[in-house]
Phi, psi and omega in degrees: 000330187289328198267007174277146192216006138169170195271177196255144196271142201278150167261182171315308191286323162299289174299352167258344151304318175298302190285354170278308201275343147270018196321328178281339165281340179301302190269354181284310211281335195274327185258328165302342164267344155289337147295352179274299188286318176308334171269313189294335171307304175352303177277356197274115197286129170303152194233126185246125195224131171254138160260164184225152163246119184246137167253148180283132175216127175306155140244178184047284185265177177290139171310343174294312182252037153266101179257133166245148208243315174272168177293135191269327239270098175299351187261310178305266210317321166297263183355275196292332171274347144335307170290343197256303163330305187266020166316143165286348196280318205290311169320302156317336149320274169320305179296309191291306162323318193241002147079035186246182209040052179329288175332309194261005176266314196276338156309326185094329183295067194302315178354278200287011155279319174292274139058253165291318203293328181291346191274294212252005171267123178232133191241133143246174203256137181219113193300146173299128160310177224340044198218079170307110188105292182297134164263108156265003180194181177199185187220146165219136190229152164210162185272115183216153185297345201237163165288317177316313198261011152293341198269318188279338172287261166006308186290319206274334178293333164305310145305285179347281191307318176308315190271033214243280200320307203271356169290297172309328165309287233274314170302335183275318176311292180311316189304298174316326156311293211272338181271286187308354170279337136313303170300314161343306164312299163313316184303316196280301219310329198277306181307329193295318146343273181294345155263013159255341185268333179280337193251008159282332177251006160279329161325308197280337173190082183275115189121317192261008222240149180298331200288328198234047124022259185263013106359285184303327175313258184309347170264324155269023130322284176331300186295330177285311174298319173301327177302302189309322177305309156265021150285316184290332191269357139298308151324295171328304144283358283178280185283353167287333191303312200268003179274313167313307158300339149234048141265347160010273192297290194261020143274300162324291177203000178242050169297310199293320202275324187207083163256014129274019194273339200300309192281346182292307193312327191269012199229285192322334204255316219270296194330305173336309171290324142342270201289355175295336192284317203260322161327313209262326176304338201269350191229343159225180187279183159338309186260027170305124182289326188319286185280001167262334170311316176269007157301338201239351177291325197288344175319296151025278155265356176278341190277024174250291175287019179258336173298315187294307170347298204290316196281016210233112186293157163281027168195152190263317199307351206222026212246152198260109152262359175278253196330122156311275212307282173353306199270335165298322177281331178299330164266044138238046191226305175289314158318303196298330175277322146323333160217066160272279204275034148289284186292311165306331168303304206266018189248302185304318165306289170315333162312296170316314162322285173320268164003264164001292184286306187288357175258003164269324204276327194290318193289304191327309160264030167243348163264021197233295172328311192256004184261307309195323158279350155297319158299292202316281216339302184299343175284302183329302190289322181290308177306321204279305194323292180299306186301336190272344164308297206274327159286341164273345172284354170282305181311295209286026190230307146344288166292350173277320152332316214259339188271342169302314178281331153306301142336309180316306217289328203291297204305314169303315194271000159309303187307313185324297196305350187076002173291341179306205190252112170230173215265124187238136160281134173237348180212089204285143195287131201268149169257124185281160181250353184192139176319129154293330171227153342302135160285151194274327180282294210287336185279346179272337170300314185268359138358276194303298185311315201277347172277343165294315194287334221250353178248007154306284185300328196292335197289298168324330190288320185273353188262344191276291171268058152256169197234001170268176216234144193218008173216159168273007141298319155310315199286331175276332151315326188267321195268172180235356181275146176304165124299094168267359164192168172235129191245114182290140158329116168258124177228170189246175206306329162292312159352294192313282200341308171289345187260327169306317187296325177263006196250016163245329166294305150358300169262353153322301205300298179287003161271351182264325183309281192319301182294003175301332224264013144257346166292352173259338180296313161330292193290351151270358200264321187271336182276339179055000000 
């Protein structure tokens, strides 16, 4: 042994040699540690877990007039009512109500219930097919010693959720309702404003505002033709004014002296008016003021030269040459009468005259007024501009408000009605018929793995400080003298006979050990 320095590497044919001469360490420690964990399941309290499955679902109106006022996002909306559910208060309840983790209620250890309790709720989430990212439904399961009172926790966890859900809709719609009714409010007030403010500066300038442009435009057009009109009808007057004065004259004293010039002037003056008439006939009508105006001059002048006529004798032959004094008073007796409507003339022409300048000075400053709203106008329109900017961005934030707040008010009363989107059970929480933990297969699988691990090990343990010797390979490792024969088991025919007999209980005993422990995995496995 001192001169030994390792052993030689075993084959195969080494190792089914080990395990036939230790085959009983092998198979007691592999079914006795399967037996050891299958008994120790034994004690392990069942846990029975019931589930329900709930779906999102639309109701009541068509998806078309279905306005939501809230977040749709169904993964959001579970998370916050999870958190609200799995509350220590809704638990806690809930633990009191069903009277569970007993053990840890006469302790006082309300914690560590809340807790377990939370331990044993389990929601999964289950995605829309062809919808990556979308939820259409989830699970809520929970775990209890008994299946009854697994199916009545679930029923309650259920109920939660669901009257969670149309509460939280319907509080979340009103707030939102009530906040655009706000903003609302804020909204008319800023319009009420700015249309008070729009309509303090069309007040204030009124006449000047672009819209009316072109108004000012076409009225002082009007005011320049009419100004031009009563500059010519001044003009006009002016010069009868300087015409009448020099009919005057010859009224005055020289009737007597050259009383054919009076009537040549009015005939010269009259033509003048003529032909000012066929002129003016050729470029406007009849009711023209131009041409009713000189219509009325030649009247004018013709009731001048029917005066001048009358006062003029008709026969030269019948003219006196005696009585002086006689013939002097009659022409200053025909001057005199001759110029009554001479001086009325000339007086009504200065009326008219006046009249005239004061209707040029009057046009003048109303083309002064209105040319003066024309310059303004390009300030006016940048002023205008901006308050009606800030009244349609007023408006409109209003009216998007009032349609908003409308949708809201609908949505809200969808939620009321219960019509909205709400959480439907499709799987109402089932009464389990058998436990989830322990299982029973995996607990016979893993038996089975720690009675292997454990004759593995008892078996190595024993070939390693066993101190005989069972090949001649070993015995030529130690000894350095040849192995000169090998002397075989001698027995005699009973012998045999007992050792065949007993090398068949043998494999009885260990075909039977082994096989229960698959024939029980099995049968755990199909009984669950």
């Amino acid at each position: 042994m001192e001169n030994y320095e390792g052993k030689p590497s075993r084959t195969f044919e080494d190792y089914w040699a080990i395990a036939c001469r230790r085959r009983w360490w092998l198979i007691l420690p592999l079914f006795l540690g399967w037996v050891f964990v299958m008994v120790a399941g034994r004690f392990i309290p069942p846990k029975y877990r019931s589930e329900t499955v709930i779906i999102v679902e639309q109701q009541g109106v068509s998806e078309q007039y279905r306005l939501a006022n809230i977040a749709t996002d169904v993964q959001e909306q579970l998370q916050s009512m999870t958190q609200q559910i799995l509350s220590r208060t809704r638990l806690q309840g809930i633990i009191s109500r069903f009277r569970l983790y007993g053990q840890n209620q006469e302790t006082g250890d309300s914690d560590a219930s809340v807790e377990r309790m939370r331990r044993d709720i389990k929601i999964d989430l289950m995605p829309a097919p062809g919808r990556p990212g979308d939820l259409s439904a989830f699970k809520i399961s929970y775990s209890a010693p008994t299946p009854a009172l697994a199916q009545q926790v679930t029923s309650e966890l259920t109920s939660l959720f669901i009257n969670e859900n149309l509460h939280d809709r319907q509080r979340f719609s009103e707030n939102t309702t009530e906040f655009l009714d706000n903003q609302l409010g804020d909204a008319r007030r800023d319009l009420a404003q700015q249309e008070e403010r729009l309509r303090d500066f069309k007040s204030r300038n009124l006449g000047e505002l672009p819209e009316q442009w072109q108004s000012n435009e076409q009225i002082l057009s009007t005011l320049q033709t009419r100004l031009q009109s009563a500059e010519e009808t001044l003009d006009e007057a002016n010069q009868q004014e300087l015409y009448l004065e020099s009919l005057s004259p010859h009224y005055l004293g020289g009737a007597s002296e050259n009383p054919e010039a009076t009537p040549a002037s009015v005939d010269e003056q009259l033509d003048r008016l003529n032909a000012e008439l066929a002129d003016l006939s050729t470029h406007y009508t009849a009711n023209h003021p131009d041409v009713r105006r000189v219509k009325e001059k030649i009247a004018a002048t013709e009731k001048l030269k029917q005066q001048l006529e009358a006062q003029t004798p008709s026969h030269p032959s019948e003219k006196s040459t005696g009585d002086a004094g006689v013939g002097k008073s009659q022409a200053e007796a025909m001057s005199s009468s001759s110029m009554l409507p001479m001086s009325s003339q000339v007086r009504a022409n200065k009326l008219r005259i006046a009249h005239r300048e004061q209707e040029v000075k009057s046009l003048e400053r109303q083309i002064e007024a209105y040319q003066a709203r024309l310059n303004q106008m390009p300030l006016k329109e940048q002023q205008l501009a901006d308050i009606t900017r800030d009244y349609d961005q007023t408006r409109a934030n209003y009216e998007s408000l009032l349609a908003k707040k409308t949708q809201s008010e609908m949505a809200t009363s969808f939620e009321k009605r219960q019509q909205g989107e709400l959480f439907s059970i499709i799987d109402p929480p089932n009464l389990p018929l058998k436990p989830y933990w322990p299982d029973r297969f995996k607990l016979s699988l893993l038996g089975g793995m720690v009675g292997i691990l454990l004759a593995l090990a008892i078996t190595a343990f024993m070939e390693i400080y066993d101190p005989r010797i069972y090949r001649a390979e070993e015995l030529r490792d130690l000894i350095p003298a040849p192995v000169l024969a090998g002397i075989p088991v001698l027995q005699t025919p009973s012998e045999q006979r007992k050792q065949h007999w007993h090398q068949r209980l043998e494999a009885l005993a260990g075909s039977a050990l082994i096989g229960v422990i698959p024939l029980m995995t099995l049968f755990t496995y199909f009984r669950g």
